[in-house]
C-alpha positions in Angstrom: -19.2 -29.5 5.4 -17.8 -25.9 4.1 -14.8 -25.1 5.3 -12.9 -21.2 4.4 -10.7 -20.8 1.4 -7.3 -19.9 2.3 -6.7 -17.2 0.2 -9.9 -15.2 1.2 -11.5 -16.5 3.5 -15.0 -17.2 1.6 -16.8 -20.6 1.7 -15.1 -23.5 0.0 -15.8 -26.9 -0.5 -12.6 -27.8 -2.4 -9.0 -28.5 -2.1 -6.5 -27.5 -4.1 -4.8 -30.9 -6.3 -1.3 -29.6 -5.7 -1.0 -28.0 -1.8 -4.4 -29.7 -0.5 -5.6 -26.2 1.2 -9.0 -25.3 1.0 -9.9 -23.1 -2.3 -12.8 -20.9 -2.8 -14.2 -21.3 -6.8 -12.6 -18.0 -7.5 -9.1 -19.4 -6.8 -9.5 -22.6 -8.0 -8.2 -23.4 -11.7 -11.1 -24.9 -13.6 -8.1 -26.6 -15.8 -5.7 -27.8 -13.4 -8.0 -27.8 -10.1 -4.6 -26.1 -8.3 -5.6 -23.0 -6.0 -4.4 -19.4 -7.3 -1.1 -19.7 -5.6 0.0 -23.1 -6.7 -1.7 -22.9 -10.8 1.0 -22.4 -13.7 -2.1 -22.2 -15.9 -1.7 -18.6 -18.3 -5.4 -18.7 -17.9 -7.6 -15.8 -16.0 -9.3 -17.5 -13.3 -12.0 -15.2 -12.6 -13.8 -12.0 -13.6 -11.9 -9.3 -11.2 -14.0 -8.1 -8.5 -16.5 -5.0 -9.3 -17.5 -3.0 -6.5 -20.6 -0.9 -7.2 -20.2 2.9 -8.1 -22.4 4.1 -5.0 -19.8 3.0 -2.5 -16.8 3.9 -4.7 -18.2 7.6 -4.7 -19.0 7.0 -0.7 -15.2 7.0 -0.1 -14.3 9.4 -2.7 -16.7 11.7 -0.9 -15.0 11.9 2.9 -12.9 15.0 3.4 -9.3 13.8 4.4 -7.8 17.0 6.5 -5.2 18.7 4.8 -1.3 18.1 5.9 0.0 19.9 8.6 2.6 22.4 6.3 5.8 22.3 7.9 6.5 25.3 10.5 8.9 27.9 8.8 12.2 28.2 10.0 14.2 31.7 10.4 16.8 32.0 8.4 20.4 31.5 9.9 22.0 34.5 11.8 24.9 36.1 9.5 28.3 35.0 10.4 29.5 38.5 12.5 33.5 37.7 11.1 33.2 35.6 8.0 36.4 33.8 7.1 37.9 36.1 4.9 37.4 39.0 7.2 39.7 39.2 10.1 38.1 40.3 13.5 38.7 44.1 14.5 41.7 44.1 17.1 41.8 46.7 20.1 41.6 50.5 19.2 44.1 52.5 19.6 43.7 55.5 21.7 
């Protein structure tokens, strides 16, 4: 009876010797029979996954729209009496 590896979700019909969860053969140690989670083995367990170059180029291929640039602020309004100015007192007539 297949039951779903853990880590992946693909059909297994082995358990891992250390945690007893259900391991797919691409994470199951061939050495140690431990899942991919549970193996202290320094060996590889499987050949990394190759996706085929049609659908690579498929998503390399959709336009992604361009960022929103962020709307330009004016620049501050000059300080009318800066601090080392003093303000203009009442005229005298």
């Amino acid at each position: 009876m297949p039951f779903q590896c853990s880590i992946c979700g693909e059909e297994s019909t082995r358990i891992c010797a250390r945690c007893t969860k259900d391991a797919c053969n691409n994470h199951l140690c061939e050495k140690c029979r431990r899942c991919s989670d549970c193996c202290e083995c320094e060996v590889t367990l499987s050949e990394p996954v190759r996706e085929p170059a049609r659908s690579v180029f498929r998503t390399a291929g959709i336009p992604r729209p361009d960022p929103k640039p962020e709307p330009l602020q004016p620049p501050p309004e000059p300080d009318p009496f800066p601090d080392d100015e003093e303000a203009p007192g009442p005229v005298a007539p």
